[in-house]
C-alpha positions in Angstrom: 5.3 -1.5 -11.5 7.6 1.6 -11.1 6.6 4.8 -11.2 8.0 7.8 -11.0 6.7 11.2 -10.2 8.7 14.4 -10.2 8.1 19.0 -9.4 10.5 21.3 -9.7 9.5 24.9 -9.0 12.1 27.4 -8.9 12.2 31.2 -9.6 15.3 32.9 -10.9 16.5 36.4 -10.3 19.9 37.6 -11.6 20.3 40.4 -8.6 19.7 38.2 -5.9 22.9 37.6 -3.8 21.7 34.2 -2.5 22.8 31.1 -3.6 20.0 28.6 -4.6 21.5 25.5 -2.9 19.8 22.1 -1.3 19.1 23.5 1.5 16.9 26.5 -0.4 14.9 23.5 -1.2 14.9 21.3 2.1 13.0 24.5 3.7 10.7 24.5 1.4 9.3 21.2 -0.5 11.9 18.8 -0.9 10.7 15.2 -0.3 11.5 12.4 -0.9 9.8 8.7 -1.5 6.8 8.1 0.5 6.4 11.4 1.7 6.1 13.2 -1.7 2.8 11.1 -2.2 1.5 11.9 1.2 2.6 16.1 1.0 0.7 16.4 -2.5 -2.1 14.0 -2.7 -4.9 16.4 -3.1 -3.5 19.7 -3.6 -4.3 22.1 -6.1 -0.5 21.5 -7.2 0.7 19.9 -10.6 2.3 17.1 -8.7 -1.2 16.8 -6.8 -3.4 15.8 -10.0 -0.4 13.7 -11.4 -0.7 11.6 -7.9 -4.9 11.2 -8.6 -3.9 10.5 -12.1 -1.6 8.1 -11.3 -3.5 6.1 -8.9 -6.6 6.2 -10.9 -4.0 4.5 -13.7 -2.9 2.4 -11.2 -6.7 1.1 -10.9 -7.5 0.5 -14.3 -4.3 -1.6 -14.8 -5.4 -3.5 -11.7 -8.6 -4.0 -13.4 -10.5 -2.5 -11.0 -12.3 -0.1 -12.9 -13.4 0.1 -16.6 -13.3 3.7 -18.1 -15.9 5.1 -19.8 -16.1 7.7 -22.5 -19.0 10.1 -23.2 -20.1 13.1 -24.8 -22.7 16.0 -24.0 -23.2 18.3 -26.5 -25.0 21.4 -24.8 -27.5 23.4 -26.9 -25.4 27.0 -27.5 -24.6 29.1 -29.5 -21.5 30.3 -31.5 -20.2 33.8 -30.2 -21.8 36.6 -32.2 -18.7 37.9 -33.9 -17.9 34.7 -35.8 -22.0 34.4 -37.3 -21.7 37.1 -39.8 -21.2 35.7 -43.2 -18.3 38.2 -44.2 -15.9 36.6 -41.6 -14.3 33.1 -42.7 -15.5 31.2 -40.3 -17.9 28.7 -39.7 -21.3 30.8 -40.8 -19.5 32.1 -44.3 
């Protein structure tokens, strides 16, 4: 199985007089194989919780564990604004 994961962050400013080539990017986060598992696993990144995803995925393909589902329904209450009758929501 292939997979393959990708982040591209990049912030754009017409006045700047710097070029954003590879080498912008090499100073900063580019990786590449291998090590772009390794620099993100566990970050509070996008590419960090695609990884966990991805390897819990990975796990459940391999049969190694069997999701679940469940559902908790907490005992609250609806905000006040939408329990007057004269609003069309839920309480009209």
């Amino acid at each position: 199985m292939k997979v393959f994961l990708a982040m591209m962050s990049h912030e754009t400013t017409t006045f700047s007089n710097i070029p954003t080539d590879c080498g912008q990017f090499e100073a900063r986060n580019l990786h590449y194989g291998g090590g772009i598992v390794e620099t993100f696993r566990g970050t509070g990144t996008c590419l960090g919780g695609m990884i966990e995803a991805t390897e819990r995925l990975l796990q459940v393909a391999a049969g190694r564990i069997r999701p679940t589902a469940a559902l908790r329904t907490p005992p609250i209450l609806p905000p006040l604004g939408n329990q007057v009758h004269s609003n069309p929501g839920p309480f009209r």
